[in-house]
Each structure stands twice: as C-alpha cells, then as structure tokens.
C-alpha positions as CSV (number, residue, x, y, z in Angstrom):
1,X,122.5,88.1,90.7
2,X,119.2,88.5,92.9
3,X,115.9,88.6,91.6
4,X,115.8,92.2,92.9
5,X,118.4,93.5,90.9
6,X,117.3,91.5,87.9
7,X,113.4,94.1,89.1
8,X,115.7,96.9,89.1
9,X,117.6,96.6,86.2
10,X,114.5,96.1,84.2
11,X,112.9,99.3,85.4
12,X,116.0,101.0,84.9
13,X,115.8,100.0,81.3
14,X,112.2,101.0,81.0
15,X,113.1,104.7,82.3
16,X,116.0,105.2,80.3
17,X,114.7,104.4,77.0
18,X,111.4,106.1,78.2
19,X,109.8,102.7,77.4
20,X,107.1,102.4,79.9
21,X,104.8,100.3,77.6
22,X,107.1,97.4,79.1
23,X,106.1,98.2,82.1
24,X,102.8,96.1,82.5
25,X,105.4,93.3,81.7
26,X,107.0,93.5,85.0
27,X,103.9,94.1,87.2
28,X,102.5,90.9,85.4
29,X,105.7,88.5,86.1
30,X,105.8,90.0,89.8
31,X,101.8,89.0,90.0
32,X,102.5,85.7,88.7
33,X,105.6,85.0,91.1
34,X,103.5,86.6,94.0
35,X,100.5,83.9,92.4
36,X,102.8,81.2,92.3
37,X,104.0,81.2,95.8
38,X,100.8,81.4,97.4
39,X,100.2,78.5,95.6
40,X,102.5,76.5,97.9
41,X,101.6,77.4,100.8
42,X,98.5,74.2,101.2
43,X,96.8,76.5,103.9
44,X,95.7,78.6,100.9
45,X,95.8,76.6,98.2
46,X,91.9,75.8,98.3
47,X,91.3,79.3,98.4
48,X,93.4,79.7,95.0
49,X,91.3,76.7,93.5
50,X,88.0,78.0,94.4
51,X,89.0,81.6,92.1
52,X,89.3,79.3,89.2
C-alpha cells in the first residue's frame, strides 16, 4: 500500500465519521514528512539548523 492511499484512506475516515478534529493530525504528519526530507537534502540542511 502507498503512502498516498494510506493519506486517502485517512481522510476518508475523517469525512465519514464527520470527524474533522483528526484532521490537524494529518496536516501535522504530512509537515513532519515534508520536514523530514528536506532535512536530507545537505544543500538545505544549514538552513533547517539555523530555524532552530
């Protein structure tokens, strides 16, 4: 199974039970998978240190 339809299935979940408080949850693991692979690119990973 991809990670996309592992994203999809979640949000399916989310609008069937009409549960949308879980939806912050999704938009933070995408954030911190987006965070965690600019962080391996070295071009930017001085840039990433510098924020914290």
């Amino acid at each position: 199974m991809s990670w996309f339809c592992t994203v999809r299935d979640f949000w399916t979940f989310v609008r069937q039970r009409k549960q949308f408080v879980l939806a912050p949850i999704l938009i933070l693991l995408i954030l911190m998978a987006l965070f965690i692979l600019l962080a391996e690119i070295p071009v930017l990973t001085p840039f990433i240190y510098a924020i914290f």
